[in-house]
C-alpha positions in Angstrom: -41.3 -50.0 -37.9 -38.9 -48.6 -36.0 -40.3 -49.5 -32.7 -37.7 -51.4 -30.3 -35.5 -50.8 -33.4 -32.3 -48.9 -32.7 -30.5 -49.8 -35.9 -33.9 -48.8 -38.3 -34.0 -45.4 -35.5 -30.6 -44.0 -36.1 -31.0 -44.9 -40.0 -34.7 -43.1 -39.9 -33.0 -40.0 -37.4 -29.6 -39.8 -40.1 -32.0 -39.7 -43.1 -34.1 -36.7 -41.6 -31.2 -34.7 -40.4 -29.6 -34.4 -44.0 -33.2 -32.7 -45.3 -32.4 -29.2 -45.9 -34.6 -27.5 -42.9 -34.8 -29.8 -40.5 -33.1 -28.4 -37.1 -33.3 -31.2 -34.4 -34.6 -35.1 -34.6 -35.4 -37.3 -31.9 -36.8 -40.8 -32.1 -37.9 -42.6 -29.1 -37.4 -46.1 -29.9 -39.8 -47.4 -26.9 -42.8 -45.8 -28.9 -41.4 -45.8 -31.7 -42.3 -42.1 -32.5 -39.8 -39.2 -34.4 -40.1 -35.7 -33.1 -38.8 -33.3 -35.6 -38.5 -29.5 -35.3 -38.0 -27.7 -38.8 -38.1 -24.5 -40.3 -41.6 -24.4 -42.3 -40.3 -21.9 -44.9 -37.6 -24.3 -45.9 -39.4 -27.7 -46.0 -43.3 -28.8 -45.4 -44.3 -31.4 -43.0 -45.9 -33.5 -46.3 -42.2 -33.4 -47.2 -41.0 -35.3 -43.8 -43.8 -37.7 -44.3 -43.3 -38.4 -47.9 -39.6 -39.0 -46.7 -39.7 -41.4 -44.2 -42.7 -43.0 -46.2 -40.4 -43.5 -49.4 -37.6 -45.2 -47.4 -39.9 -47.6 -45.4 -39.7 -45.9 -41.8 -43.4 -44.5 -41.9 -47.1 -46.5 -42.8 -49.8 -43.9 -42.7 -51.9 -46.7 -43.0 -51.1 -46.9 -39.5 -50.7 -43.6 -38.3 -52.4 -42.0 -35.3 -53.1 -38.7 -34.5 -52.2 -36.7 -30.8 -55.9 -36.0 -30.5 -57.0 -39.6 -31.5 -54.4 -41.1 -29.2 -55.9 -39.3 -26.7 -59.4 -39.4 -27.5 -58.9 -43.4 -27.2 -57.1 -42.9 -23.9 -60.3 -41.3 -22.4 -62.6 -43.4 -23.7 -60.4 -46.3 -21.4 -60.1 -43.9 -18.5 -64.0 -43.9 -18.0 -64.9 -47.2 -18.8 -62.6 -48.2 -16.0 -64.3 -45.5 -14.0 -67.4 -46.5 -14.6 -66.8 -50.0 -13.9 -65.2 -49.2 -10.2 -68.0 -46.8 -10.0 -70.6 -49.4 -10.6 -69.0 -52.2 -8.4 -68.7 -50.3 -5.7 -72.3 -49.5 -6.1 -73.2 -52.8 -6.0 -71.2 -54.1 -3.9 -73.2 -51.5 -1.0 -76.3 -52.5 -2.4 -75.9 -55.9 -1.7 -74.2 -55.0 2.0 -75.7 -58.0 4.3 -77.9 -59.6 2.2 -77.6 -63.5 1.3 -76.1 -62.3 -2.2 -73.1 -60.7 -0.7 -71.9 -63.8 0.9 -72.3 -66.2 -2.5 -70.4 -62.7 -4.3 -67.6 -63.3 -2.1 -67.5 -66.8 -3.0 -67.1 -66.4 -6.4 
């Protein structure tokens, strides 16, 4: 929501810097993420959430966690590795045979 959104980041950054606890906020506009430190014996992260969720700055339908993030970005990293992996495999086992030269053709 507030993604490429530098009016809806300042609005989301003001809000959450007037919460009794909250020591720094930084939102990053090209992600469109809000990092917050806070003291956690003054307010509770469920708190923040149920914040920026009231005022329309957070879905948590559409949330995504660190570890999911970069579960996902793994899962990409080796599927492209397997892929240059397995052409280059191919591509030596069908070194100077007729197959090669209709492969570089296509």
């Amino acid at each position: 929501m507030i993604q490429r959104n530098h009016h809806l980041a300042h609005e989301a950054s003001r809000l959450l810097a007037m919460l009794r606890g909250i020591d720094t906020v930084t939102v990053k506009v090209v992600t469109g993420s809000i990092v917050t430190h806070y003291n956690p014996g003054v307010i509770r992260s469920r708190e923040i959430i149920d914040t920026l969720t009231r005022a329309g700055y957070f879905d948590p339908s559409k949330a995504i966690t660190h570890d999911d993030y970069l579960h996902a970005a793994c899962v990409r990293t080796g599927e492209v590795a397997w892929k240059a992996f397995f052409g280059a495999f191919v591509d030596v086992a069908m070194e100077g045979s007729a197959l090669s030269f209709i492969t570089i053709l296509l």
